[in-house]
C-alpha positions as CSV (number, residue, x, y, z in Angstrom):
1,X,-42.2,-2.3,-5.2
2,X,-40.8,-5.2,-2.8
3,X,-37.9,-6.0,-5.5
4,X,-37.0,-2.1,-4.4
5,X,-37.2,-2.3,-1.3
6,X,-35.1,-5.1,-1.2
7,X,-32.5,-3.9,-2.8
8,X,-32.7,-0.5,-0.4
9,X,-32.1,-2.9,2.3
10,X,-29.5,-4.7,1.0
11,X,-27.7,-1.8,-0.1
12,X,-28.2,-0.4,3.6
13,X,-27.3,-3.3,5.1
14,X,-23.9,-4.0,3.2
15,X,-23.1,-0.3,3.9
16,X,-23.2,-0.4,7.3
17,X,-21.2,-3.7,7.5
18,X,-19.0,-2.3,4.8
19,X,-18.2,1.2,7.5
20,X,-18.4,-1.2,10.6
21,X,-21.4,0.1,11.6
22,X,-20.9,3.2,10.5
23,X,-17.3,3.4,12.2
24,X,-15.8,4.4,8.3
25,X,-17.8,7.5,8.5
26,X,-15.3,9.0,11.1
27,X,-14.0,12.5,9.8
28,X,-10.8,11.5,10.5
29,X,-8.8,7.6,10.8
30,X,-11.7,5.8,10.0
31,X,-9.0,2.8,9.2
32,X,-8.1,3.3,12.8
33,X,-11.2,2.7,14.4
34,X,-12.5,0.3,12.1
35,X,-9.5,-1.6,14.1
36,X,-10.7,-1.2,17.1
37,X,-14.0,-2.7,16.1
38,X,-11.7,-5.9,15.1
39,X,-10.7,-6.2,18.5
40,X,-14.5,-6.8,19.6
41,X,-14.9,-9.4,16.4
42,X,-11.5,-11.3,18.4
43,X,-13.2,-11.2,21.6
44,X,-16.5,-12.2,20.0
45,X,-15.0,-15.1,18.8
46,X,-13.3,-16.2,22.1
47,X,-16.6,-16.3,22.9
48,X,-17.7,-18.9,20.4
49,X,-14.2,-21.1,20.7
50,X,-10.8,-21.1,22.0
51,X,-9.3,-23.5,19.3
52,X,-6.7,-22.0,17.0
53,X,-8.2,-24.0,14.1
54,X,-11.1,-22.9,14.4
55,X,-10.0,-19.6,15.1
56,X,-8.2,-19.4,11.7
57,X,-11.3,-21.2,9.9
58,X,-14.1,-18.5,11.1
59,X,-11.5,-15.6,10.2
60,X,-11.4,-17.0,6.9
61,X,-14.4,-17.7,6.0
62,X,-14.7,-13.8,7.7
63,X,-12.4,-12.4,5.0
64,X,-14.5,-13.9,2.3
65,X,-17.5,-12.7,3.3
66,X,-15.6,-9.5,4.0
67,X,-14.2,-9.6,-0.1
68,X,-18.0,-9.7,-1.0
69,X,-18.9,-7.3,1.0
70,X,-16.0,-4.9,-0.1
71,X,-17.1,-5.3,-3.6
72,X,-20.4,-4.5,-3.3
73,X,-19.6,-1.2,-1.7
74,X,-16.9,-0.3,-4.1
75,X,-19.5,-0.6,-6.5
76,X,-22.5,1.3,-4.7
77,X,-19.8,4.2,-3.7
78,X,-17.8,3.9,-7.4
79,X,-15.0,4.3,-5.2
80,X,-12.0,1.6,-4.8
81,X,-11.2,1.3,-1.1
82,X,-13.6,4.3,-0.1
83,X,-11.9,5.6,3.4
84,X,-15.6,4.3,4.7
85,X,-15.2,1.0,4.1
86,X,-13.6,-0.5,7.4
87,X,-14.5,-4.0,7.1
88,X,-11.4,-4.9,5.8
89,X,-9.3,-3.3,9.1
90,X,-11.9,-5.4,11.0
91,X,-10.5,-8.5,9.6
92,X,-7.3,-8.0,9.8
93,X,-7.0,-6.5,13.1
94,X,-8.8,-10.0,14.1
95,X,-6.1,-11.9,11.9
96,X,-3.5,-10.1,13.9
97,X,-4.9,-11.0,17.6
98,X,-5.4,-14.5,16.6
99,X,-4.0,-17.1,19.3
100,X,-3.3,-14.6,21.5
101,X,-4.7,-14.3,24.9
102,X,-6.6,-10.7,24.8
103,X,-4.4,-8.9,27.4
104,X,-4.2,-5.0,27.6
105,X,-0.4,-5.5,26.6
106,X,-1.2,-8.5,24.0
107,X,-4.4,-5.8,22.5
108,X,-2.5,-2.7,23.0
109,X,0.8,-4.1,21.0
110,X,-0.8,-6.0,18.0
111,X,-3.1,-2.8,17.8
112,X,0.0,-0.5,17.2
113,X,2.0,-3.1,15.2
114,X,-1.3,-3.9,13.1
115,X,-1.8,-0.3,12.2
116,X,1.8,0.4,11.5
117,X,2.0,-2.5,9.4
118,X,-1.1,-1.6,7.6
119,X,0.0,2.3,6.8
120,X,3.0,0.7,5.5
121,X,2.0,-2.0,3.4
122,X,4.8,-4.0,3.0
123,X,5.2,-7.0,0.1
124,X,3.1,-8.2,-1.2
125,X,0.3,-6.1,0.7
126,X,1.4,-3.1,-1.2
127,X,0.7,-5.5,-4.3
128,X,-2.8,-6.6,-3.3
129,X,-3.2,-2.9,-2.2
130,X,-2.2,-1.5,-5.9
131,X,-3.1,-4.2,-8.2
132,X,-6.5,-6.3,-6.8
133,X,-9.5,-5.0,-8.2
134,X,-12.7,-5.2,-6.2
135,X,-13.2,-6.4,-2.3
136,X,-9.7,-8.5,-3.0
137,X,-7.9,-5.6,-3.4
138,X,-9.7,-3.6,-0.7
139,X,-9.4,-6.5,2.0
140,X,-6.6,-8.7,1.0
141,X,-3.8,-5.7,2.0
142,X,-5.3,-6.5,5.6
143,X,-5.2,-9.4,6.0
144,X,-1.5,-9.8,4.7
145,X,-1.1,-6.6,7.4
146,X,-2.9,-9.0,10.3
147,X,-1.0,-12.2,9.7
148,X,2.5,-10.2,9.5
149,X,1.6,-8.4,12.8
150,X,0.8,-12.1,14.2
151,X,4.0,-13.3,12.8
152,X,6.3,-10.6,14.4
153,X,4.6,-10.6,17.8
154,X,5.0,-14.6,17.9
155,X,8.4,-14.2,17.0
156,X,8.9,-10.8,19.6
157,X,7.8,-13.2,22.2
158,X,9.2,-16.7,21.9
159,X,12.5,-13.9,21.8
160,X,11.6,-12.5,25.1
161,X,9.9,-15.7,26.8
């Protein structure tokens, strides 16, 4: 009975971080507000350092953990990329504020560019989006999405500065 139970709880508990708390389980742009929830994961980490490095190491080793956790719900759901998994938006909406001070104008933009970028799926996150089995597949397209956003708004404003 406690070999059960622990797989209940596991199950529940990569579920929920799978839907970002149960964000995925919107009715409608679950993607969407799985974002916002990456916005809290940025200022989270503010909280724990303001290096860039480090920074780019904990979102990493974030997206990993993320891959694993994609998989495993794929495979409890027997869905690919199930509209309730949001972890991977979570990730990549981080990747995408990364460095950036978290401003309503810095949030508001690389929110909107983040979500544009990720509808669209440009190379190769169309690729990882078609192609990648498992949590790669479900996560990857993200985080391409993220460090494009990051990318462009770097390059929108060393333009404008």
């Amino acid at each position: 009975m406690p070999q059960l139970q622990g797989r209940i709880v596991s199950r529940g508990v990569i579920l929920f971080l799978a839907s970002g708390a149960g964000l995925g389980y919107a009715p409608f742009a679950s993607g969407t507000f799985g974002s916002l929830l990456g916005i809290v994961l940025y200022l989270a980490l503010l909280q724990v350092t303001t290096s860039l490095g480090t920074t780019i190491l904990l979102l990493s080793l974030l997206t990993v953990v993320a891959i694993a956790i994609a998989g495993r719900a794929d495979a409890i759901w027997q869905e690919h990329d199930s509209g309730r998994i949001v972890i991977d938006e979570i990730v990549g909406m981080a990747i995408a504020l990364a460095g950036f001070p978290p401003t309503w104008t810095n949030v508001v933009a690389l929110f909107v560019l983040f979500r544009v970028l990720d509808i669209v799926k440009l190379w190769p996150a169309s690729w990882f989006d078609r192609k990648v089995p498992g949590g790669a597949g479900v996560v990857l397209d993200d985080v391409v999405s993220g460090i494009y956003a990051n990318l462009l708004a770097n390059l929108v404003a060393r333009i404008l500065l």
